[in-house]
N, C-alpha and C positions, 0 to 999 in steps of 0.2 A: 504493500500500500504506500501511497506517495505522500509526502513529508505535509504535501498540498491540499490532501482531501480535506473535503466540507471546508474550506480555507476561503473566507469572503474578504474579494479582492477587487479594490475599486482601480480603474484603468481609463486615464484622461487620453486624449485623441488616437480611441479607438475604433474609430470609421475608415481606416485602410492603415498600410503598412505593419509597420512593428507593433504597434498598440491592437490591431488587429489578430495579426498573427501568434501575440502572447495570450488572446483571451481564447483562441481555439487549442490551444497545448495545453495552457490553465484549465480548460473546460475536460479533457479529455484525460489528464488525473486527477476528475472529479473535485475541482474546486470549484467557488461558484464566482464566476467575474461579473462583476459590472459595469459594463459597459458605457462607456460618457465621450460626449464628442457634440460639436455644434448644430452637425447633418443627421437628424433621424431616419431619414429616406438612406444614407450609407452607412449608418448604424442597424438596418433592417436588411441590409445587404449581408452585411457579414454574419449575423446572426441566422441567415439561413445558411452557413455551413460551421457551426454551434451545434453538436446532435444535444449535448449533456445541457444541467442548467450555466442558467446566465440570465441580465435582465438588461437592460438597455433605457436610457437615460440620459437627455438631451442635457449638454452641458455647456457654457461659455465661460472658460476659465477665468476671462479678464471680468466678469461679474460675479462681485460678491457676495448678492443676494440668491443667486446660482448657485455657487458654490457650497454655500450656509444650507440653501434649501433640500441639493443632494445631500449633504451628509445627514441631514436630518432625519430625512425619508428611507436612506439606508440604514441608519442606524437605528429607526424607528423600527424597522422590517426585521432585522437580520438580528439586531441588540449589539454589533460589533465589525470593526474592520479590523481585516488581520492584515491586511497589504494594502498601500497604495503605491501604485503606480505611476506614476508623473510621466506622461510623454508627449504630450501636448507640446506640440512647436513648428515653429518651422522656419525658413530662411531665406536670403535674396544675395544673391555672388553683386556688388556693385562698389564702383572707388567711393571711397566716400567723398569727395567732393562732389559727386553726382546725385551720392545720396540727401533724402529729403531728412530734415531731423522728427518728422513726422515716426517716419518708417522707425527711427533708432528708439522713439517713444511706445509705439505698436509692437515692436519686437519683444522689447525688454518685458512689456506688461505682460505678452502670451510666454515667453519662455524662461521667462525668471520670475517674476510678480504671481503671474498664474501659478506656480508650485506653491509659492509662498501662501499663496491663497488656500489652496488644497491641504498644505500639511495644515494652514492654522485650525481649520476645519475638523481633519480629522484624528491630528496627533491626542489631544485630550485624552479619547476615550483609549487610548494604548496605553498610555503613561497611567493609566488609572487600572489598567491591567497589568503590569510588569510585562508586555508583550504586545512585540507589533515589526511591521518591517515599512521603511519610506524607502523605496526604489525610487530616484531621479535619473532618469536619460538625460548625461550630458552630452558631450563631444569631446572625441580627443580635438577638438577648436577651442575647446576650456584649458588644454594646454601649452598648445602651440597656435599661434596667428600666425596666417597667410594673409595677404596681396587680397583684396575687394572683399573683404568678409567682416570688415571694424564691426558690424553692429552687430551680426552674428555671433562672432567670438566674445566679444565685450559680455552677451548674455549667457553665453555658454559658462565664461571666464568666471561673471558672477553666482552663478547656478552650482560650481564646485565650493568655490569660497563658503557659500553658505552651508554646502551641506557637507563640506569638512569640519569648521565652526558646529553646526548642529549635530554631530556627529560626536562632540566631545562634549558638552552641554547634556547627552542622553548616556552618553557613557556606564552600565551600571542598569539603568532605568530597564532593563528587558528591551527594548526597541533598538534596532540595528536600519542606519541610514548608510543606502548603499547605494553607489555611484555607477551607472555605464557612461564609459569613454567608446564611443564607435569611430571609426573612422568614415569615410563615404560608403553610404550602404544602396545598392539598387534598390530607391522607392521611390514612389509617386513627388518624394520631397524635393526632388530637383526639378520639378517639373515648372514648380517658380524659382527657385534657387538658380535655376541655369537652365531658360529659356533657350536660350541659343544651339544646348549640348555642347560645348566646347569644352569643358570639365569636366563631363564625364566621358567624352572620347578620351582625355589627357590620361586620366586614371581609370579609367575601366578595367584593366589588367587588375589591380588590387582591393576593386572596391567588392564591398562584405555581401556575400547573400542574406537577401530578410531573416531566412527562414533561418539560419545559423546564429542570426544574431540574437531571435526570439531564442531559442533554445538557449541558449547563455544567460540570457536575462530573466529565464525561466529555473533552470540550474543555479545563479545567484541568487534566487529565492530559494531555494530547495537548501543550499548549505548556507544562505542567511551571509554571504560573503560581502564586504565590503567597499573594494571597491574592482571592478573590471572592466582593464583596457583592451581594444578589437581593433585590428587583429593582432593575438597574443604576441606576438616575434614584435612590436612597436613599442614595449615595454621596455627594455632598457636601451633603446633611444631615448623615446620619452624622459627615460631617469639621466642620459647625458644631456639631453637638452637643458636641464634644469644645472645642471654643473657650467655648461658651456653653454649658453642661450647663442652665443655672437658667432662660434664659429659653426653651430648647427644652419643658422641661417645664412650663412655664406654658402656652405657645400650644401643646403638642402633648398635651396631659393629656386632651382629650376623645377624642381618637383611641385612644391609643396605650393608653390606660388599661379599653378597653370590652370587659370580660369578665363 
């Protein structure tokens, strides 16, 4: 029996990709996902290939009486959340001097603000249980910046800070906040991110399959891990980058830079 079962799991933009593809592997070791996302019409999509339970739940992260209202309603049902999931996001490859500071306002609220919303919501009733799990999908963009991505990373960037910070703060408490770093993953997210495809022609050789990167995100629930970067072999780069930031981005700029 999986670590998972009867395991009620709330999951922000799960109307396609990742957030999608974790509530059908959640559903299938019998946990029960809850589905949330802004589109009902593509959250009624995925749900018909959902055999197990699940419930589905129109969601807008960047509103806070949304937010308040879901937890309420699930916690009203269920009496508990054992998981949430944060993946609500998304992004725009652009210089920023082209970019609008609108965009850098809208971004931050859906992919950092909006978590913030989520956990303030649902952390309470965990911490009143000595037990609980806050999954945030960051980006390995939360640790390395590239070339047209300022607003993206900037969110991603704040999105770790916080939930390393919150990570120590729960230390102890039963509750374990745990981090995905992806790298570019084949989903629908580049479809605004990089209109043109020229990004992902550049890196298409290493970019993640969905479905691998839900099973990880699924397995760091299952062993409660803390924090995991995709794909695995980008880890001690990552940890040189952070010793040598200056000469990673010399030798890594034609890569890491091609949008």
């Amino acid at each position: 029996m999986s670590t998972l079962q009867d395991k009620v799991i709330v999951i922000t933009g799960a109307s396609s990709g990742i957030g999608a593809l974790c509530a059908q592997l959640l559903s299938a070791k019998g946990a029960i996902p809850i589905l949330t996302a802004r589109s009902q019409e593509r959250l009624k999509q995925v749900s018909a290939g959902i055999s197990g339970r699940h419930e589905l739940i129109p969601l807008d992260v960047t509103c806070q009486e949304q937010v308040e209202a879901v937890s309420a309603r699930v916690l009203e049902k269920y009496g508990r959340v054992d998981i949430l999931l944060n993946n609500a996001g998304y992004g725009k490859f652009e210089y920023f001097n082209e970019t609008d500071l609108t965009e850098f306002e809208q971004m931050m609220d859906v992919n950092y603000m909006g978590v913030v919303r989520c956990i303030k919501a649902f952390l309470p009733q965990m911490t009143e249980r000595n037990d609980g799990q806050i999954v945030n999908v960051a980006s390995m963009a939360g640790k390395i910046g590239t070339a047209k991505s300022a607003s993206y990373t900037a969110t991603k960037h704040a999105l770790l800070g916080f939930s390393n910070a919150l990570r120590q703060e729960l230390r102890g408490s039963g509750v374990t906040v745990t981090t995905i770093n992806p790298g570019p993953i084949d989903t629908p997210f580049f479809e605004l991110a990089d209109p043109s495809g020229g990004y992902v022609r550049n890196v298409g050789w290493f970019m993640l399959k969905p479905d691998k990167v839900a099973q990880h995100i699924v397995r760091a629930m299952e062993l409660r891990k803390e924090e995991v970067n995709l794909p695995h072999w980008v880890s001690p780069f990552l940890k040189l980058y952070q010793l040598a930031p200056r000469l990673i981005d010399r030798l890594g700029h034609g890569v890491m830079n091609k949008k």
